[in-house]
C-alpha positions in Angstrom: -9.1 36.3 -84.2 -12.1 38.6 -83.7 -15.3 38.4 -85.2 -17.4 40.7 -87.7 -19.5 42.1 -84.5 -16.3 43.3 -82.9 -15.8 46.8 -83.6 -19.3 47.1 -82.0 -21.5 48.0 -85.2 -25.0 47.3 -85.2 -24.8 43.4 -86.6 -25.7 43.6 -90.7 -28.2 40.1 -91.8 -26.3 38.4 -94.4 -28.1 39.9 -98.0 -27.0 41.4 -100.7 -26.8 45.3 -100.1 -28.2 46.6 -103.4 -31.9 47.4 -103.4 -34.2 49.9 -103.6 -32.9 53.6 -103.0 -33.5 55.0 -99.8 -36.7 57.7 -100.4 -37.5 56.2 -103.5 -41.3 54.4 -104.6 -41.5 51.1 -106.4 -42.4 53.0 -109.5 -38.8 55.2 -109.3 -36.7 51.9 -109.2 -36.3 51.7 -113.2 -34.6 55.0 -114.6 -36.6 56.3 -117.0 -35.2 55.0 -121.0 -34.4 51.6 -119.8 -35.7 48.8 -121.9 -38.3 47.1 -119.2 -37.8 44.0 -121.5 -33.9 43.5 -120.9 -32.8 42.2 -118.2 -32.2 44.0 -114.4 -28.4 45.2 -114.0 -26.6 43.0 -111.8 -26.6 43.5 -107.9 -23.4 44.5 -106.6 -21.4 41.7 -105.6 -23.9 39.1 -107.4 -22.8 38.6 -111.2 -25.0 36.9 -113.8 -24.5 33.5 -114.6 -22.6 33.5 -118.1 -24.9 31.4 -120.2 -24.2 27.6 -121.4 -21.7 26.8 -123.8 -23.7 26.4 -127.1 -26.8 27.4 -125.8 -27.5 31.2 -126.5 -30.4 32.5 -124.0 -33.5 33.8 -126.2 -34.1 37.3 -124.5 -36.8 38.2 -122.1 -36.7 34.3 -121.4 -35.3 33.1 -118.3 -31.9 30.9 -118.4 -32.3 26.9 -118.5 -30.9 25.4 -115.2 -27.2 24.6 -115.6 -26.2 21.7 -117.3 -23.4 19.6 -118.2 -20.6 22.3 -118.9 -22.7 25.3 -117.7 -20.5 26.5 -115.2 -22.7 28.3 -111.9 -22.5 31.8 -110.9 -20.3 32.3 -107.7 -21.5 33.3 -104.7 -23.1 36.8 -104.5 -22.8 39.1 -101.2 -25.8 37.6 -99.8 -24.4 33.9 -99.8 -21.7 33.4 -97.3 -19.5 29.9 -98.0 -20.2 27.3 -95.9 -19.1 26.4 -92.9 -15.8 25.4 -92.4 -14.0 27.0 -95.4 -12.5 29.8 -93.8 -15.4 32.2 -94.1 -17.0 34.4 -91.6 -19.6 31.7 -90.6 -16.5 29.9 -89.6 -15.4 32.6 -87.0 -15.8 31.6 -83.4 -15.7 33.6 -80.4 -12.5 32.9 -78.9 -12.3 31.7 -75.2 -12.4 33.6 -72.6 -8.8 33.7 -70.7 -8.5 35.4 -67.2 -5.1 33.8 -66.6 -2.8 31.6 -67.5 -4.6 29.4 -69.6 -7.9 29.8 -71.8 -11.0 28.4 -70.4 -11.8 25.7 -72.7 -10.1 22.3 -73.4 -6.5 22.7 -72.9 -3.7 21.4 -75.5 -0.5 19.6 -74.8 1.5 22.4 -75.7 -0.9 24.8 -73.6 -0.2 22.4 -70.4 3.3 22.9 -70.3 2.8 26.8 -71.2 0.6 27.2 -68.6 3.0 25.6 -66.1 5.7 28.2 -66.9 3.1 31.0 -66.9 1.9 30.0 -63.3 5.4 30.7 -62.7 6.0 33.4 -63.9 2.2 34.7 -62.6 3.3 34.4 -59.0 7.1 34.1 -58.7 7.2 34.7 -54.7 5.2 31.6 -54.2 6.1 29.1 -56.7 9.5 29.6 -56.8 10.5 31.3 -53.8 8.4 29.4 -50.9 9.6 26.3 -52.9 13.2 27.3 -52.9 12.8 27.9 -48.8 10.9 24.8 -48.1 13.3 22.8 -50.6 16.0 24.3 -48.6 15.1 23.0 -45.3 13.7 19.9 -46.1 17.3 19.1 -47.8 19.4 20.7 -44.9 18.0 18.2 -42.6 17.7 15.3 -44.7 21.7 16.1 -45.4 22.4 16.4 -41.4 20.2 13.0 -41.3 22.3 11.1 -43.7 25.6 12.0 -42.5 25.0 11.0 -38.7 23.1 7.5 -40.3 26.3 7.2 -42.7 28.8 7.9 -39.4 27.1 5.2 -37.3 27.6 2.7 -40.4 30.6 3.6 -41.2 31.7 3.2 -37.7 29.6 -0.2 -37.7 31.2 -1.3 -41.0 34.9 0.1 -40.5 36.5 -3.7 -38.9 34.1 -5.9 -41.3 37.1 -7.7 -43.9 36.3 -8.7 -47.1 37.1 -11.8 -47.0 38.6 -12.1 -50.3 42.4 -11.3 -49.2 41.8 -7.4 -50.2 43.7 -5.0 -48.2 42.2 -2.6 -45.1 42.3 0.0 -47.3 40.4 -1.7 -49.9 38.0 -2.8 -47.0 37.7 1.0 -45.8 36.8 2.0 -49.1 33.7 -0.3 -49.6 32.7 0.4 -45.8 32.5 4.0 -46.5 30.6 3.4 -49.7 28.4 1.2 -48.2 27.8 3.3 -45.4 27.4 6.6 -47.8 24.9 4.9 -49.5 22.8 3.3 -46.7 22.3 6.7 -45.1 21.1 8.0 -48.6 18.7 5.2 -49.1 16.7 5.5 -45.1 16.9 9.3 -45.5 15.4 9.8 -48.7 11.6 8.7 -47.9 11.9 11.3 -45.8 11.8 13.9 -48.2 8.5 12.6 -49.2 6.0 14.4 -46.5 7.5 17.7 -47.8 6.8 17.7 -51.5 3.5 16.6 -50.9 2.9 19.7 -48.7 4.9 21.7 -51.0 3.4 20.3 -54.1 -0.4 20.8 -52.3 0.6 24.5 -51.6 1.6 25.1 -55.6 -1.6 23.8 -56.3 -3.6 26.7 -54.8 -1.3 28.9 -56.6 -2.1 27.7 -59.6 -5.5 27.6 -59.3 -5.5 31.3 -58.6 -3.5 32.0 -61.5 -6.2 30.3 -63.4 -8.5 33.1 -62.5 -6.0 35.8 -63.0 -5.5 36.1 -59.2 -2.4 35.9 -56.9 -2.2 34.3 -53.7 0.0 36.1 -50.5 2.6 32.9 -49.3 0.8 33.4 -45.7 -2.8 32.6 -47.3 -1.4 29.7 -48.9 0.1 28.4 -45.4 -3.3 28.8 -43.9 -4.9 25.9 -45.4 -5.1 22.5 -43.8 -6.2 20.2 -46.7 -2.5 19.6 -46.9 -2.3 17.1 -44.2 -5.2 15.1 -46.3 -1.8 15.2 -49.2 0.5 13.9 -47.0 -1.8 11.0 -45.5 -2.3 10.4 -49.2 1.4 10.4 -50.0 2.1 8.3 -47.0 -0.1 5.6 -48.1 1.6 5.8 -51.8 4.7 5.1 -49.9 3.4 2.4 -47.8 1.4 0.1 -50.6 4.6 0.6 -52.5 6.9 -0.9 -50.0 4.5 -3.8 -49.1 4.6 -4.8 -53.0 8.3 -4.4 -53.2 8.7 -6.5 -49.7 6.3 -9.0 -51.2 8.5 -9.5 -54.3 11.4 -9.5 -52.5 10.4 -11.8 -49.9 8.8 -14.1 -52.7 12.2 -14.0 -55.1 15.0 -14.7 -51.8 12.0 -18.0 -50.7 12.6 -19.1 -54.1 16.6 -19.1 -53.7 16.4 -20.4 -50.1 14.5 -23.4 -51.2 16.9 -24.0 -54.2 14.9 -22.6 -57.0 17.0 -20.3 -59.2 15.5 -21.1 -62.1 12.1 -20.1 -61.0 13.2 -17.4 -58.6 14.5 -15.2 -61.4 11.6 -16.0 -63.2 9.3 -14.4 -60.4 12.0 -11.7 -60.1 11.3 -10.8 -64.2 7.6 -10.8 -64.1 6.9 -9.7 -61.3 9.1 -6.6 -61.7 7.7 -5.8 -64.7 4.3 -6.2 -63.1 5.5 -4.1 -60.5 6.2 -1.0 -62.9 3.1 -1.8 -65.2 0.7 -1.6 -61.9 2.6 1.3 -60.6 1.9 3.6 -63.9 -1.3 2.5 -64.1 -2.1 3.4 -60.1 -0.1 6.4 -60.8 -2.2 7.8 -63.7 -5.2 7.0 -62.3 -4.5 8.7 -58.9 -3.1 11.9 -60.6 -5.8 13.8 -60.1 -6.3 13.1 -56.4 -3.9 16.0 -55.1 -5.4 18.8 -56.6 -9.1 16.8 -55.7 -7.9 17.1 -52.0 -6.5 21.1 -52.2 -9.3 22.6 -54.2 -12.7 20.5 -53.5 -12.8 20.9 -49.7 -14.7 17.4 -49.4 -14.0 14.3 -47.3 -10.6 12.1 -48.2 -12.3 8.9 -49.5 -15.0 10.2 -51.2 -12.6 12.7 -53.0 -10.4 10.0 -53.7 -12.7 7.9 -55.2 -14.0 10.9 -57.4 -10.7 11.9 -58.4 -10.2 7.7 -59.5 -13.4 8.6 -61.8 -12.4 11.4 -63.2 -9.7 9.9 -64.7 -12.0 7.6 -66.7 -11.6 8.3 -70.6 -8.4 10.5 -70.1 -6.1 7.6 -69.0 -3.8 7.5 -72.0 -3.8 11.1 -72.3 -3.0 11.7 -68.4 -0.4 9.2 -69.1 1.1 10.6 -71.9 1.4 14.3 -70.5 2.6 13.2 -67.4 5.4 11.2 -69.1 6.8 13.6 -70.7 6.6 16.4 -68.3 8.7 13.5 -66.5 11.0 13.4 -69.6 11.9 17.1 -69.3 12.1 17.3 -65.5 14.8 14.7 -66.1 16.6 16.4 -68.4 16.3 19.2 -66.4 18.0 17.4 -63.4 20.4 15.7 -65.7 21.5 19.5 -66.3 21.6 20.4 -62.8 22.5 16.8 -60.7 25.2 15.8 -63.0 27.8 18.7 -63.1 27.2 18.8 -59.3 28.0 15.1 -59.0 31.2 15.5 -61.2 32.1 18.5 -58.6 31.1 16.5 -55.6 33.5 13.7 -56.8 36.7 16.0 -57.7 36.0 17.5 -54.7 35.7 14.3 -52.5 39.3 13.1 -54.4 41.5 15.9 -53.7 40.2 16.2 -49.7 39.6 12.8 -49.1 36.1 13.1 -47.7 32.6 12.6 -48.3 31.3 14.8 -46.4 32.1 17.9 -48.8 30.5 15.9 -51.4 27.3 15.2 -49.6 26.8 18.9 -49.3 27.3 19.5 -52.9 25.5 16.8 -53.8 22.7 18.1 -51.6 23.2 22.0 -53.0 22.2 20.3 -56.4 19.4 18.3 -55.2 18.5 21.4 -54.1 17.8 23.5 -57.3 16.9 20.2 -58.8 13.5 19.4 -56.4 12.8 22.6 -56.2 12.5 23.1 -60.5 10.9 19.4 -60.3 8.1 19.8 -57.4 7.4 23.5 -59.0 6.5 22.3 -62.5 4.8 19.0 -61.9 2.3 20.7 -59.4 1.4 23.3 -62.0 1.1 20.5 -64.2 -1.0 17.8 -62.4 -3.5 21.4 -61.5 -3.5 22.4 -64.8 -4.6 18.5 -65.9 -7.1 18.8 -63.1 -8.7 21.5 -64.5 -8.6 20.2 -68.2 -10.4 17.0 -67.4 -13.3 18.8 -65.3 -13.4 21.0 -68.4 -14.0 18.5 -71.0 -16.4 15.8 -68.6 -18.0 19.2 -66.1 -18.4 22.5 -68.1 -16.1 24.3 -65.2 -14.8 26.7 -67.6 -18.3 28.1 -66.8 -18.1 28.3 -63.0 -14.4 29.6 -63.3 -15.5 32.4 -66.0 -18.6 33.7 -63.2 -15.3 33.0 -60.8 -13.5 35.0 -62.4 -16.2 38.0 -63.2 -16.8 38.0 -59.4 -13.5 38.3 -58.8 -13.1 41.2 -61.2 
């Protein structure tokens, strides 16, 4: 939408545009045979006011004020409607937008655009450094969990049931047991590297924000990425100490002969469990893109990121839940048909080890969608909340000009 000043004439006050003629004196204005005692002709634009139902106007007397019935004139050339009605005193410049997103409070539906945009603003780093990085971390973790698997599967291969079940039926739950106890200690491992990952994305973003791209070996020079992964790492470790504690507290409970109560503690406090973990969650969203793009000291920019959060928490929650909806849809797309090939694959050749790979090509494409749009999300909510509580669509406008 543009405004009346944009085709760059000279801006016209608000007022009625008949008047005197250009070149003409006060004495010129009235033609001469005009009755001086009759009333003007009507500006252009500005009609008279029909008179009152019932009430004929005496000439050469001005009109009575309108009345019950007397319907008012409408609004001449020189009255603009109020604000609000559609007008042109409703018009409003509209926000400046350098890059992916306009610099002003952002939407819902202008958070999950400008995640696909910062995509599609700088493909080489976004997708393809996360494909690469993905692509390694996976390898590895896939080498990992096949050894791990090997040495329980070799550790678990004699173990009988003890139920009378056959040594094949024993081989069977060894191998799945083994399978997935090299899944479950290699996984965390994959942790360090989408934090880096997701800490590199951030800087892209944050260019694209200003219109600018970022070259893949100026986003590898920056070290604030190690402040991410101490922060992921100690995610990961307050996690495990509550899950330890509820699992310790829940198998005391059985030891001692206390079912009842032990699957009491085991309800509540896993719902406590994933009621405190959204609620740490949301209110630590922001602290990733706090660490990448302030340049400050870890606590202190943890602590301000914690604040920032005040006001927005339902919001940040709600935004981040569903871009978590549709990354899991997105995986469901991607994860399941692999898993179904994986499994046909693993019947007809009688290993596991060809579906581990496949398994792992899948998890593949999937982390690497996953980490790229929920770092472009998280910095684009970053930049939203400093909007709406710090005015930086101002600093990132003179950004941007400077940048120009």
């Amino acid at each position: 939408m543009t405004s009346p000043h944009d085709d760059g004439a000279p801006a016209t006050p608000w007022a009625s545009p008949a008047g005197t003629p250009a070149g003409a004196s006060a004495g010129d204005a009235t033609p001469a045979g005009t009755d001086h005692g009759s009333a003007a002709p009507p500006a252009w634009g500005q009609p008279p006011a029909p008179p009152a139902w019932d009430q004929p106007t005496a000439a050469g007397n001005p009109p009575p004020p309108p009345g019950w019935g007397q319907p008012t004139a409408p609004p001449g050339w020189g009255a603009p409607p109020p604000p609000g009605t559609g007008g042109p005193a409703s018009w409003r410049v509209p926000a400046l937008q350098p890059g992916i997103i306009p610099l002003r409070p952002l939407g819902l539906g202008e958070v999950l655009d400008g995640a696909v945009r910062a995509v599609r603003a700088n493909p080489t780093v976004m997708f393809g450094l996360s494909a690469v990085v993905v692509t390694v971390a996976v390898a590895l973790q896939t080498l990992l969990q096949l050894y791990v698997s090997s040495l329980l599967g070799a550790a678990l291969g004699g173990m009988p049931l003890g139920d009378g079940s056959s040594a094949a039926d024993s081989a069977a739950v060894s191998e799945l047991l083994s399978a997935s106890g090299g899944q479950v200690v290699t996984t965390p491992l994959l942790l360090p590297v989408t934090s880096i990952l997701t800490g590199l994305l951030i800087v892209s973003v944050s260019r694209s924000v200003l219109g600018q791209r970022v070259a893949v070996r100026e986003v590898w020079r920056t070290r604030r990425v190690w402040s991410l992964v101490g922060f992921a790492l100690l995610q990961l470790l307050v996690s495990f100490l509550a899950v330890a504690a509820l699992v310790g507290a829940v198998v005391g409970l059985v030891t001692a002969g206390a079912d009842g109560a032990a699957v009491v503690v085991a309800l509540v406090g896993g719902l406590a469990l994933v009621v405190g973990g959204t609620w740490a969650t949301t209110r630590t969203l922001l602290v990733p893109p706090a660490l990448m793009l302030e340049g400050k000291r870890f606590w202190p920019t943890v602590v301000r990121a914690w604040r920032l959060t005040r006001g927005s928490f339902w919001r940040l929650l709600g935004i981040y839940l569903l871009a978590n909806l549709l990354i899991s849809v997105l995986m469901y797309l991607v994860l399941v048909p692999a898993g179904l090939f994986a499994g046909i694959v693993s019947m007809s050749s009688g290993s596991d080890d060809v579906s581990v790979l496949v398994s792992a090509l899948g998890q593949v494409v999937g982390l690497t969608l996953s980490t790229m749009f929920m770092a472009a999300v998280v910095a684009l909510l970053y930049v939203d909340v400093r909007i709406r509580r710090e005015g930086l669509d101002l600093e990132l406008a003179r950004a941007a000009a400077d940048g120009a």
